[in-house]
C-alpha positions in Angstrom: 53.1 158.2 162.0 56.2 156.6 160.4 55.1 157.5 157.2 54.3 161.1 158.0 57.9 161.5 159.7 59.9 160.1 156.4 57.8 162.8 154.5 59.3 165.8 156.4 62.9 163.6 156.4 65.8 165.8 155.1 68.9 164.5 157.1 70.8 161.6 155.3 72.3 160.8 158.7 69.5 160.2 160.3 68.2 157.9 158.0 71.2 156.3 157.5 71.6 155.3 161.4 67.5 154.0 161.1 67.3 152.5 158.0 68.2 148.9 159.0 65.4 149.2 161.5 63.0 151.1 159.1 63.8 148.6 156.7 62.7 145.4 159.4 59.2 147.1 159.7 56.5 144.8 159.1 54.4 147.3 156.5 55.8 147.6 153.2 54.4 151.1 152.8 57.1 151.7 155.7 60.1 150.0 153.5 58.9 151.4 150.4 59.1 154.7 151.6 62.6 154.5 153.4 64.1 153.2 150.2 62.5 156.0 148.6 64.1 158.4 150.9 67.2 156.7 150.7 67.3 157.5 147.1 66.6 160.9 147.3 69.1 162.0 150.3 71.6 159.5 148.6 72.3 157.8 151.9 74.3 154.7 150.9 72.6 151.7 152.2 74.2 148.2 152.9 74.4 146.1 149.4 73.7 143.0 151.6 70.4 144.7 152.6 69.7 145.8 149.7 70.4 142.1 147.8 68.1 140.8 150.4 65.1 142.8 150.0 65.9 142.6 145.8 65.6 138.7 146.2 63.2 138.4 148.8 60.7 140.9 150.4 57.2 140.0 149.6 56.2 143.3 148.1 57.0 144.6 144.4 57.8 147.9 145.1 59.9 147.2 148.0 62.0 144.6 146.1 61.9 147.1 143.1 63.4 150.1 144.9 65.6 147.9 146.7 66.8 146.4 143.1 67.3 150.1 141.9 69.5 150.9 144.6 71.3 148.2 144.2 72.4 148.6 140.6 73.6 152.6 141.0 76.1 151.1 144.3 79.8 151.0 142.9 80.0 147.4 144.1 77.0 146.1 142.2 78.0 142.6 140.8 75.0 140.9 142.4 72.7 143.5 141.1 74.0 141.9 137.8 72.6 139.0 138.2 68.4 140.4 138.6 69.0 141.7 134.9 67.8 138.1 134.1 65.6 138.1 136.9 62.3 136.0 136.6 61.0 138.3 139.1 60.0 141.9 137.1 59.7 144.3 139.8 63.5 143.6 140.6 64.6 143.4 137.3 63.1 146.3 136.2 64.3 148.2 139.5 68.1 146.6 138.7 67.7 148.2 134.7 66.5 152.0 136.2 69.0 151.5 138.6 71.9 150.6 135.8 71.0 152.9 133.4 71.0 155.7 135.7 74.4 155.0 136.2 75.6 155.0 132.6 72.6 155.2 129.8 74.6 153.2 127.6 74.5 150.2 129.7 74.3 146.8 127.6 73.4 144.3 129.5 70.8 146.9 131.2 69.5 148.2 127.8 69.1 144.7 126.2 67.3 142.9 129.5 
């Protein structure tokens, strides 16, 4: 039912107020998606929460996403850092996320 409801999901400040919660939820289908979403009503999501599911959440496309969103925030000096990630769903989430910022991102073209 989540899943279905994020589908039809066009107001940013909606999401916005839920995400924390939506991004808490035990299925990763659930976080996956809201990140998703996130991305595509650019509703600007806490870097902390962001950093935390980068470095942390169990599933590749969450901490992918998460890693992506990360990188295109103004305030993205730890994003730097999962350029050098071990981890390749997040460091390949923090290079999309860079180089959608500015294409002609060095340390983002050369990870």
């Amino acid at each position: 039912e989540i899943l279905i409801a994020l589908d039809y999901l066009t107001r940013p400040d909606w999401l916005a107020a839920r995400a924390p919660a939506l991004l808490a939820h035990p299925d990763a289908d659930v976080r996956a998606q809201t990140l998703v979403k996130a991305a595509l009503l650019n509703v600007k999501l806490p870097s902390d929460l962001l950093d935390s599911l980068a470095r942390r959440d169990p599933d590749d496309a969450v901490r992918q996403q998460a890693a992506q969103l990360l990188a295109r925030l103004p305030e993205h000096s730890t994003a730097r850092a999962l350029l050098a990630s071990a981890d390749l769903p997040a460091r390949h989430g923090a290079i999309v996320g860079f180089l959608q910022q500015k294409p002609a991102d060095a340390p983002a073209r050369s990870s």
